[in-house]
N, C-alpha and C positions, 0 to 999 in steps of 0.2 A: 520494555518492548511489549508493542500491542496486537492482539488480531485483529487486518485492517476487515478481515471477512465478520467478526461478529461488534467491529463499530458500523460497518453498512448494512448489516441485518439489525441495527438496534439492539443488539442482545442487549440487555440490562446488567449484569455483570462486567463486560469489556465497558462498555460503554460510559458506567460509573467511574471503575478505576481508572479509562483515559481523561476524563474531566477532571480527575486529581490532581493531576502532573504538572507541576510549573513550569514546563516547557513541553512540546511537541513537533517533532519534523516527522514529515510524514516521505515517504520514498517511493515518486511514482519510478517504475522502468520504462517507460516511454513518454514521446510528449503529449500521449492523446490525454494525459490526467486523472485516469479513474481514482486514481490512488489519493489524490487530493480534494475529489469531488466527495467521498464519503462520509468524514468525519461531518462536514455542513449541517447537512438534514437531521445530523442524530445530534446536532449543538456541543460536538464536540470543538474547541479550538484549536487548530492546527496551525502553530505560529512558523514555521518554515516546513517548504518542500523543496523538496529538490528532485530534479528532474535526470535520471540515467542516460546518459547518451552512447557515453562511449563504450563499447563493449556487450552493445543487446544485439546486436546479429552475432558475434560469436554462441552467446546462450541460446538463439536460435537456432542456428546451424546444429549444436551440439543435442538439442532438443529433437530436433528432426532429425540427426545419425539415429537417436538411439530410441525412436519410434521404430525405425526403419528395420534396426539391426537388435532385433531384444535379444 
């Protein structure tokens, strides 16, 4: 498992070890993509994504209860 935050920052470190890996899925939570637009720019290969559908408005909802209610 990789941080998707420092293969889109380029860190140097993430970004080595994810170019190592004989495989890569990358897991956006929605359909907009960020999550699969990342690795691109930094040349990393991202041989499958897959896209969350079912189940992101519950994490929403439950995200906004407990902004609401700290």
């Amino acid at each position: 498992m990789f941080c998707l935050a420092g293969i889109g920052g380029r860190l140097s470190g993430s970004v080595q070890s994810a170019r190592n890996v004989p495989e890569m899925v990358v897991i956006d939570g929605c359909s907009v993509g960020c999550a699969e637009a990342c690795p691109e720019p930094a040349q990393v290969p991202a041989s499958n994504c897959l896209v969350m559908r079912d189940g992101i408005d519950k994490v929403k909802e439950a995200v906004k209860g407990a902004c609401e209610n700290p």
